[in-house]
N, C-alpha and C positions, 0 to 999 in steps of 0.2 A: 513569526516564521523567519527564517535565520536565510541569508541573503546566497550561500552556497545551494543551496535547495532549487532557488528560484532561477540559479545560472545554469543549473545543468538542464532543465527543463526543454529548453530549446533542443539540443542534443538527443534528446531519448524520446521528443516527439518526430524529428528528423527520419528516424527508420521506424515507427511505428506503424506494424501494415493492417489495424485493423480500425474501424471508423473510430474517431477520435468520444463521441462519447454513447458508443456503445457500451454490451453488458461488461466489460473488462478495461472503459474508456477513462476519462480524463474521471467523471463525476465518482466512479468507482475511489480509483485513487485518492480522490477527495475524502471522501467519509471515511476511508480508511484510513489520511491522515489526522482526518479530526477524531474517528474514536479513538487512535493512538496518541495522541494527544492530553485525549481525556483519561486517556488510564495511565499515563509515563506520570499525569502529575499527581496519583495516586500512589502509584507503586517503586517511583525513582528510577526506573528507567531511562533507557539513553535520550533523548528526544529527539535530536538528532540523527543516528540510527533509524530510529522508527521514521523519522521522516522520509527518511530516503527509500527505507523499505514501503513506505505507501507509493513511492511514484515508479520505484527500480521492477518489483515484486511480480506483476505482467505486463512489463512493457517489451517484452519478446515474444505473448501469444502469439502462435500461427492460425488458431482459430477462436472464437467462441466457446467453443461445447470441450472434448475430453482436449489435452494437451499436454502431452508426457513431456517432461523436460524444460519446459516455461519457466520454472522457478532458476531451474540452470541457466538459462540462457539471459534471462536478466540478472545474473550471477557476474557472468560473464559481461554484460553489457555494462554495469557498474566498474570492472577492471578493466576494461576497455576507455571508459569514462575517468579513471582513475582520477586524473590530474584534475577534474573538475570537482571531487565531491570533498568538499574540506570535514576529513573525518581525520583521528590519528590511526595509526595502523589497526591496533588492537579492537577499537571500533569499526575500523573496514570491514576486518576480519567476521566480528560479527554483524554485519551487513550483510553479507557474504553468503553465513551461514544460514541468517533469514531467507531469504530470497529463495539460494536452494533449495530446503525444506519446507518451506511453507504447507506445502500440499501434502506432506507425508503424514500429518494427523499427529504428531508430537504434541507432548504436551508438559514434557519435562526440560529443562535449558537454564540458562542465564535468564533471568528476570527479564531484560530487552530482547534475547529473544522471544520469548514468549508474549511478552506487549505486541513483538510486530505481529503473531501468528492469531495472536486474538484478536487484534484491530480487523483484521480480512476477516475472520469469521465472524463477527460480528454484522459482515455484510454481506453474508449470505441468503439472506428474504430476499432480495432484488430477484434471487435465481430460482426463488420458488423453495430453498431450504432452512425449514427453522433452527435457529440457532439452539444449540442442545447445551445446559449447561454444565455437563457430564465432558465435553471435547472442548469447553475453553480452560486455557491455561493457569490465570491470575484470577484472586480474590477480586480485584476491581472491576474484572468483567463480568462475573456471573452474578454480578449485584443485580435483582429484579431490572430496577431505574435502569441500568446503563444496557442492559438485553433490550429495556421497550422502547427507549429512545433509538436506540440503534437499528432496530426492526423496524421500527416505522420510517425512518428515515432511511432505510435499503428498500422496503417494500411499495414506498411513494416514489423512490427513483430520486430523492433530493440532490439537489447540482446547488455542493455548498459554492460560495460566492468566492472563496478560494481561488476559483478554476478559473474564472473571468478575471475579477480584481488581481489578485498576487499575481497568479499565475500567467494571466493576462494571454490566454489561450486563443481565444479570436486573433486577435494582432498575429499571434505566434502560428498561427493553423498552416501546416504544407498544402500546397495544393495539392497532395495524391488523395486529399484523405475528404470523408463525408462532413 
């Protein structure tokens, strides 16, 4: 995990208004950095990118349930973050473009885009929806393997050790948050 990732974390837990590891919390972000992860070193995508897009992606929900605009506003929360996310522009750029569309059901992009928009859908079981392998983007994710490992590990709720260790989230916890 690359040390720019780890710094901005504080920052984008700072205004976070919904319990720290609810259904769109820290543990979410997690798996969604590890399945992006696992498929950027399949498919050469940015890794970096994808990283930021697991932590950036819904860390401006205002709710839980529907949230029109989420992917925008952690768009924005990222350009607001600027000076902390050492990416070069062109990969901001698509940073950028992750984040906003996420939710729009694409499935056409840039290679990294599509790594970020699969890693989240891959963690969809948490929320009660099976991942359909018709609406992921890249060959590395509709591999049997990486659907069952990903489903099982959104459908058990796993809190990779990311969140704790690297992340080091305890330590890091605002007191507004659960």
């Amino acid at each position: 995990m690359h040390a720019g990732l780890v710094g901005v974390i504080p920052a984008i837990l700072e205004q976070y208004r919904l319990p720290l590891f609810g259904t769109h919390g820290v543990t979410h972000w997690a798996r969604v950095y590890e399945n992006g992860m696992r498929l950027a070193a399949f498919n050469e995508a940015d890794f970096r990118v994808v990283g930021y897009f697991a932590i950036f992606h819904d860390a401006c929900r205002e709710n839980e349930d529907v949230d029109p605009g989420h992917g925008r506003r952690g768009a924005d929360l990222a350009q607001h973050l600027r000076t902390k996310v050492a990416l070069d522009e062109a990969a901001f750029q698509l940073l950028l473009e992750a984040c906003r569309l996420h939710t729009d059901g694409l499935i056409d992009g840039d290679i990294t885009l599509q790594t970020c928009w699969d890693s989240d859908r891959l963690d969809l079981p948490r929320v009660g929806i099976p991942v359909k392998p018709s609406r992921l983007c890249t060959l590395a994710a509709r591999q049997p393997g990486v659907i069952s490992w990903a489903d099982e590990r959104a459908r058990m709720q796993v809190e990779p050790s990311i969140v704790r260790e690297a992340w080091d989230i305890e330590r890091a916890t605002p007191k507004n948050h659960d």
